[in-house]
C-alpha positions in Angstrom: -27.0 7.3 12.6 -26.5 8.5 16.3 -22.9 8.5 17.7 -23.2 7.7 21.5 -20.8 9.6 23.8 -21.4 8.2 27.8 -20.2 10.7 30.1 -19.1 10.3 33.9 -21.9 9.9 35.4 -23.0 7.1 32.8 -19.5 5.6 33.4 -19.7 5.6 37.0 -23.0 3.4 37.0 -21.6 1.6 34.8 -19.5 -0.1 37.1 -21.8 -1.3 39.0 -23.4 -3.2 35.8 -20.4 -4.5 34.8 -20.1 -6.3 38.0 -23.3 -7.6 38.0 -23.9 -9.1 34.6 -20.0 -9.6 33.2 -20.1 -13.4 33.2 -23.6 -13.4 31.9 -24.4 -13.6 28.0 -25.2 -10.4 26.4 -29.1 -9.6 26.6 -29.3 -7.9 23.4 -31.4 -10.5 21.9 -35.0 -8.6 22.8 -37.5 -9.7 21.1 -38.0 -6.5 19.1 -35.5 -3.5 19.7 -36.3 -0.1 19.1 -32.6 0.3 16.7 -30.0 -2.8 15.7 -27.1 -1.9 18.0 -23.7 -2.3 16.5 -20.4 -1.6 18.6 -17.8 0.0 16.8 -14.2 -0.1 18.7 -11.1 1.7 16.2 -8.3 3.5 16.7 -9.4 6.3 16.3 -5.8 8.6 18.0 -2.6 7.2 18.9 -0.2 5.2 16.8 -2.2 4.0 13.7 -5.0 6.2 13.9 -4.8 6.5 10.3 -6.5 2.8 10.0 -9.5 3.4 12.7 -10.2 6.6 11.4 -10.5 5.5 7.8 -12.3 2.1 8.7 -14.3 4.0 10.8 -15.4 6.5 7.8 -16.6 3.5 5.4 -18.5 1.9 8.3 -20.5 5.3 8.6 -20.7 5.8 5.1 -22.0 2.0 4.7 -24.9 2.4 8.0 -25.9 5.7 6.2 -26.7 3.8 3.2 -28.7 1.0 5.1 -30.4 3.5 7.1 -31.3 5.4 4.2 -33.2 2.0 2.5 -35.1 1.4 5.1 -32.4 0.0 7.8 -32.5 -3.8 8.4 -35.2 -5.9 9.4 -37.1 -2.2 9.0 -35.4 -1.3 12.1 -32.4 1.8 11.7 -28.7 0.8 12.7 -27.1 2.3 15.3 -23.6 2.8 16.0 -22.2 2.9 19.4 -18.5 4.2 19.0 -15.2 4.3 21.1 -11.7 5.5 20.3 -9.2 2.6 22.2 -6.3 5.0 21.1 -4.7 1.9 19.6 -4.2 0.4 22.8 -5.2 -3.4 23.1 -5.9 -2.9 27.0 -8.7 -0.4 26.4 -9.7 -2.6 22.8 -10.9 -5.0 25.7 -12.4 -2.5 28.2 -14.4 -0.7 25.3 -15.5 -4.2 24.3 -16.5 -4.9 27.6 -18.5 -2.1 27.8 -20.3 -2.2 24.4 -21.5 -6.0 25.3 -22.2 -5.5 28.5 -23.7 -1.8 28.8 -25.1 -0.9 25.3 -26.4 -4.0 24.5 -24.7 -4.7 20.9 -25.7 -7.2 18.6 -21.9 -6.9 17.1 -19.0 -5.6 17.2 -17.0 -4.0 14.8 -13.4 -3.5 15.0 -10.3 -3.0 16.0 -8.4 -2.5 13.0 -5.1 -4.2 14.5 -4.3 -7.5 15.1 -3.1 -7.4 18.4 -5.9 -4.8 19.4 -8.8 -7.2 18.0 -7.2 -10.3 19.5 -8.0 -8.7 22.8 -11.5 -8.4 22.6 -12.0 -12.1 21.3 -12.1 -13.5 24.9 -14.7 -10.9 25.6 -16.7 -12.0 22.8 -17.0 -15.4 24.0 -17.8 -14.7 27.5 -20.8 -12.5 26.2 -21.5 -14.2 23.1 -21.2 -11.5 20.9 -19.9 -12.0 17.9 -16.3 -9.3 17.2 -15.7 -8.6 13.2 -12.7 -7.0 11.6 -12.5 -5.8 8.3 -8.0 -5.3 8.9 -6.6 -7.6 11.6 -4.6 -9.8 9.5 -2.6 -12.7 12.0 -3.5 -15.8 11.3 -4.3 -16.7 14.8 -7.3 -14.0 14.8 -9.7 -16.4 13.9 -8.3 -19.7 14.7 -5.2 -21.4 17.1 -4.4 -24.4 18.2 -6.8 -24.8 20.8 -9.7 -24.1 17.6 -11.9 -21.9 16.1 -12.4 -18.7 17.9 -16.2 -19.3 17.7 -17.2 -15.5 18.2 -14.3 -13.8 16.4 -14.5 -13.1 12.1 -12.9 -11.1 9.7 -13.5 -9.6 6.2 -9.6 -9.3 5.3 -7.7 -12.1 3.7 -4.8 -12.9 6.4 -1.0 -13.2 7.1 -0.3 -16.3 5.6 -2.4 -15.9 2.2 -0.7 -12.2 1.8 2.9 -13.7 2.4 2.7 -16.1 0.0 1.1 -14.2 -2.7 3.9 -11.5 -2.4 6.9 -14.3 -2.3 5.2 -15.5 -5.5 4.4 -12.3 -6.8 8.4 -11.8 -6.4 9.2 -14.9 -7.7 7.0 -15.2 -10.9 6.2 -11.7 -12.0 9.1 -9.7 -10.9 11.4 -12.9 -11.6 13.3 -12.4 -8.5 16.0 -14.8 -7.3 17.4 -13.6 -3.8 15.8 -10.7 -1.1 16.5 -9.4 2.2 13.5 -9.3 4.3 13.7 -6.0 6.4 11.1 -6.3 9.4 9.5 -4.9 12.3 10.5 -7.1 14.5 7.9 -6.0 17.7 5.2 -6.5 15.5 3.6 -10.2 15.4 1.8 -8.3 11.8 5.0 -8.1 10.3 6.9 -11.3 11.5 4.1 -13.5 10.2 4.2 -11.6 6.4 7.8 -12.5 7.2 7.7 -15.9 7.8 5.0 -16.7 5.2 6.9 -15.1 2.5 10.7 -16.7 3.3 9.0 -20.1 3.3 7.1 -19.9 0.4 10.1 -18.0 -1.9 12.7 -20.3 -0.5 10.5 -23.4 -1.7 10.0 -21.8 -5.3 13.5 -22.0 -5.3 14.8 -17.9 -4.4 16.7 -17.2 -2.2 17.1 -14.8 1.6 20.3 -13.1 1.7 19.7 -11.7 5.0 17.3 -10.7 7.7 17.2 -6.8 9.0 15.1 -5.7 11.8 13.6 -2.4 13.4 11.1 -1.5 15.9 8.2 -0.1 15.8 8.8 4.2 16.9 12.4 3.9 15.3 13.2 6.7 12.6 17.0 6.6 12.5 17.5 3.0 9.9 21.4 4.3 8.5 22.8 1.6 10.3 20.5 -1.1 8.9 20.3 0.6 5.4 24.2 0.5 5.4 24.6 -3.1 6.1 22.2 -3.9 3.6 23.5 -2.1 0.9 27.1 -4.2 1.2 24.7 -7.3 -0.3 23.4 -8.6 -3.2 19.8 -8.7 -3.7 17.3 -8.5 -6.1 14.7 -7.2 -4.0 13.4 -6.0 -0.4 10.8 -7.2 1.3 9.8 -5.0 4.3 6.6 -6.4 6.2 5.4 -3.2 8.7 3.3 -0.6 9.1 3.7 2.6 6.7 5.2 5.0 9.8 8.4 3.3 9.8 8.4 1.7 5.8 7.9 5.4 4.5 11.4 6.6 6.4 13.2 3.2 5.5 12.4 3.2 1.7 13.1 7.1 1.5 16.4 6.4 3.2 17.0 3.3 1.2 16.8 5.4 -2.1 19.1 8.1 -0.7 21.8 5.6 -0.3 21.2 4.3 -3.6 19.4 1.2 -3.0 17.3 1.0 -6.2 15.7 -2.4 -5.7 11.9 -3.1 -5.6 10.8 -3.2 -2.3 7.7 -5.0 -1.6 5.1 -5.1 1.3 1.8 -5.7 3.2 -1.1 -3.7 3.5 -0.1 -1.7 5.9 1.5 0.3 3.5 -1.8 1.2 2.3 -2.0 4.7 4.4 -1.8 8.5 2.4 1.2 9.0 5.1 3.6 6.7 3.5 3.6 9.2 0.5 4.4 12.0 3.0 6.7 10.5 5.3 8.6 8.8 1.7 7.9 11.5 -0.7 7.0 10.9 -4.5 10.6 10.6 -5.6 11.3 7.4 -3.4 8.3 5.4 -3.9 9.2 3.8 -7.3 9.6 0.3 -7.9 7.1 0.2 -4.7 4.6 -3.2 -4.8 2.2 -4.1 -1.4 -0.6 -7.1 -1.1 -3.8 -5.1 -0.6 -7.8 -6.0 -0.5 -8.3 -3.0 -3.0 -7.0 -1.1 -5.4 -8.9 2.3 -6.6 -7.6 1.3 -10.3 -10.5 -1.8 -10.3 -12.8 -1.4 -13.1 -15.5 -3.6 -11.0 -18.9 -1.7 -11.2 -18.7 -2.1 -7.2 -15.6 -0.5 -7.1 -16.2 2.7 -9.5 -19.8 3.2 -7.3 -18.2 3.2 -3.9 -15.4 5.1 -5.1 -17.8 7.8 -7.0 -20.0 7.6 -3.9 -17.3 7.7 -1.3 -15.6 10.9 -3.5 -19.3 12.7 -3.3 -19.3 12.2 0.5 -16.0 13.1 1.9 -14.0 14.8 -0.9 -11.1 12.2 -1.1 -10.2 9.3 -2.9 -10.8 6.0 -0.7 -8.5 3.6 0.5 -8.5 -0.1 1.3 -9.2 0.5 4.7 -12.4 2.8 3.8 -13.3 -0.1 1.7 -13.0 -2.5 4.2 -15.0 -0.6 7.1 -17.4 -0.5 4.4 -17.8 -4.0 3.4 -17.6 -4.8 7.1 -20.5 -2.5 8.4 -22.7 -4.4 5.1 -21.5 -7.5 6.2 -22.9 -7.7 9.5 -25.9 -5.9 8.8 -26.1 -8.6 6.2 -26.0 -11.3 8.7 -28.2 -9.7 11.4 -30.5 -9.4 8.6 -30.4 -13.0 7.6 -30.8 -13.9 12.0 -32.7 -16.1 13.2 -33.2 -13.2 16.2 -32.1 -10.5 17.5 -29.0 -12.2 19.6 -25.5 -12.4 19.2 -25.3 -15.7 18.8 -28.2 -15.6 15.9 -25.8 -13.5 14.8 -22.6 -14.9 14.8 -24.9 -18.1 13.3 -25.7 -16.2 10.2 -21.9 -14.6 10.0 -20.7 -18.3 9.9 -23.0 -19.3 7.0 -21.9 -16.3 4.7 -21.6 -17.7 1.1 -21.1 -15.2 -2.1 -21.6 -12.1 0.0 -20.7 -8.9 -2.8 -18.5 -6.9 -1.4 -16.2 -4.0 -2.9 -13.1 -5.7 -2.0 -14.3 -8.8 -3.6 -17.0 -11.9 -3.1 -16.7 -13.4 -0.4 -17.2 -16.6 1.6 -16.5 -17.5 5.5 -15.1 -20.9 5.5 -14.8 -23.1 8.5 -12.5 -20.9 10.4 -14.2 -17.6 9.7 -11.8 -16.4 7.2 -12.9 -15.1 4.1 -12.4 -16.8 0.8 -11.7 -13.8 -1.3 -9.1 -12.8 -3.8 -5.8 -10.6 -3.2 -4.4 -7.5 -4.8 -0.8 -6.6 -5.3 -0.8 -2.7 -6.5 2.3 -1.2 -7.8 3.3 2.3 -7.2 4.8 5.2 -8.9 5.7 8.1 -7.6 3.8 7.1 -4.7 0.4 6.3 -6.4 -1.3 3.5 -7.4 -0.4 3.1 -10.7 -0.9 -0.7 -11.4 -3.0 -3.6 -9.8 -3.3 -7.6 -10.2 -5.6 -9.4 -8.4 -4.4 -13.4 -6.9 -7.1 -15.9 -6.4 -7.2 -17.7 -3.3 
């Protein structure tokens, strides 16, 4: 695998490309290409860093194996890779650039929602098809105006993981009334939110209130103390693991024992460090993973991942993984070497064996798959049940 760095001079007359050929579909459809170009555009520094860079580490680990057996189509994958510093405006100008300079079949990434959302109107204009393995929103993929026609993902979305937690809360956890504490500058967290008031409300439960932070924030006393004056049988806090480590670690210092419950974006090794061990009890997040799966898929990846990097993988190393062997899949299965051959075979995905579950793209290019909910103690994974779809 060759990481591709352009410099300043290759930047400079790059510009000059990019005006000439922008509105034009992408030309990577030669007839027979020395290497199968695949984009790869993460966060690799700035806010959640944590989610590129491990994404980024099971795509690698995933190309090295293909490579390694001969590559697809006999031809070697190559990666073409960009940090957009988890920053949606440079999501599109890095997609821009990998279509329209590099030539890639696909692209793979961003992680975030908002960040991969960004590069779907690039995708269209180029016709090359964008895949995430971790943007969740349920308008990724499709909105009212249709189905994105370019844009796919391998990760269930907002709506599925909302209502398996409210019924996860409901039914196994038997609980009758929660307050719902939520990043509210986050569209990730507002639609768990929404998906899981509407679908506990219906089973009959109960909201007793509606809390909300913003994303940066690391002083919650104020929010903490008005939720502790309530009655509730449990939290549910939709974010990302910066801020849900300090709130459930300050939640437990004022003595708020209840279960607190969330998305996958508590699926980070940080929320252990930012909650410590002692707070992250009674902990339960929707996830596409869980390293406790006795699946022969699972224990391989996670024995071969361990032998690679030294660490334990998370869902997010499981989903750059199944990503990168996703589209490889589908380039394989082309009809040529174009993006729209591509995004043709993507679309027609049936069965696909992934590690974070079979899966199928169904007519809006979600992925029929099943959930996780893992449980924590002491701030590991200490119990898992998977929800079908």
């Amino acid at each position: 695998m060759k990481r591709i760095t352009l410099g300043v001079l290759a930047a400079a007359a790059g510009m000059s490309l990019l005006a000439g050929c922008s509105g034009s579909p992408n030309s990577a459809g030669a007839a027979d290409p020395a290497t199968i170009k695949i984009g790869v555009n993460y966060e690799l520094s700035g806010a959640v860093a944590t989610y590129g860079q491990a994404s980024v580490r099971g795509i690698e680990m995933a190309v090295d194996e293909i490579n390694k057996a001969g590559g697809v189509k006999g031809k070697q994958i190559e990666l073409v890779q960009y940090d957009n510093k988890s920053e949606p405006a440079e999501a599109t100008t890095l997609a821009t650039k990998l279509m329209t300079q590099d030539k890639v079949l696909a692209v793979i990434g961003p992680a975030t929602s908002g960040g991969f959302k960004a590069t779907v109107p690039v995708a269209l204009k180029n016709k090359v098809p964008v895949v995430s393995g971790s943007a969740t929103a349920d308008d990724v993929t499709v909105d009212a105006s249709g189905v994105k026609e370019y844009a796919f993902r391998t990760c269930f979305n907002d709506s599925f993981q909302g209502t398996a937690m409210a019924n996860y809360a409901a039914k196994t956890l038997a609980a009758k009334s929660v307050m719902i504490i939520k990043d509210s500058s986050s569209d990730y967290a507002k639609g768990l939110a929404e998906n899981f008031k509407k679908t506990f409300t219906e089973a009959g439960g109960t909201i007793v209130g509606e809390e909300a932070y913003v994303a940066g924030d690391t002083d919650f006393n104020a929010v903490l103390t008005r939720v502790k004056g309530q009655q509730f049988d449990a939290i549910y806090l939709p974010g990302y693991y910066q801020e849900a480590g300090l709130i459930i670690k300050a939640a437990r210092g004022l003595g708020i024992t209840a279960p607190v419950l969330g998305g996958d974006g508590f699926d980070s090794p940080d929320l252990l460090k930012l909650g410590g061990a002692a707070a992250l009890n009674d902990v339960y997040f929707t996830n596409h993973y869980s390293s406790l799966d006795k699946d022969p898929k699972v224990v391989t990846f996670m024995s071969d991942f361990k032998a690679k990097y030294n660490e334990e993988p998370n869902a997010f190393h499981a989903l750059g993984y199944d990503t990168a062997k996703f589209v490889a899949d589908a380039i394989g299965r082309a009809s040529a070497f174009s993006g729209e051959a591509v995004k043709d075979a993507l679309a027609q995905t049936k069965d696909f064996q992934a590690v974070t579950g079979t899966l199928s793209v169904d007519a809006n290019h979600n992925p029929v798959k099943a959930i996780v909910v893992v449980g924590l103690k002491d701030g590991v994974q200490a119990t898992s049940e998977k929800v079908s779809s």
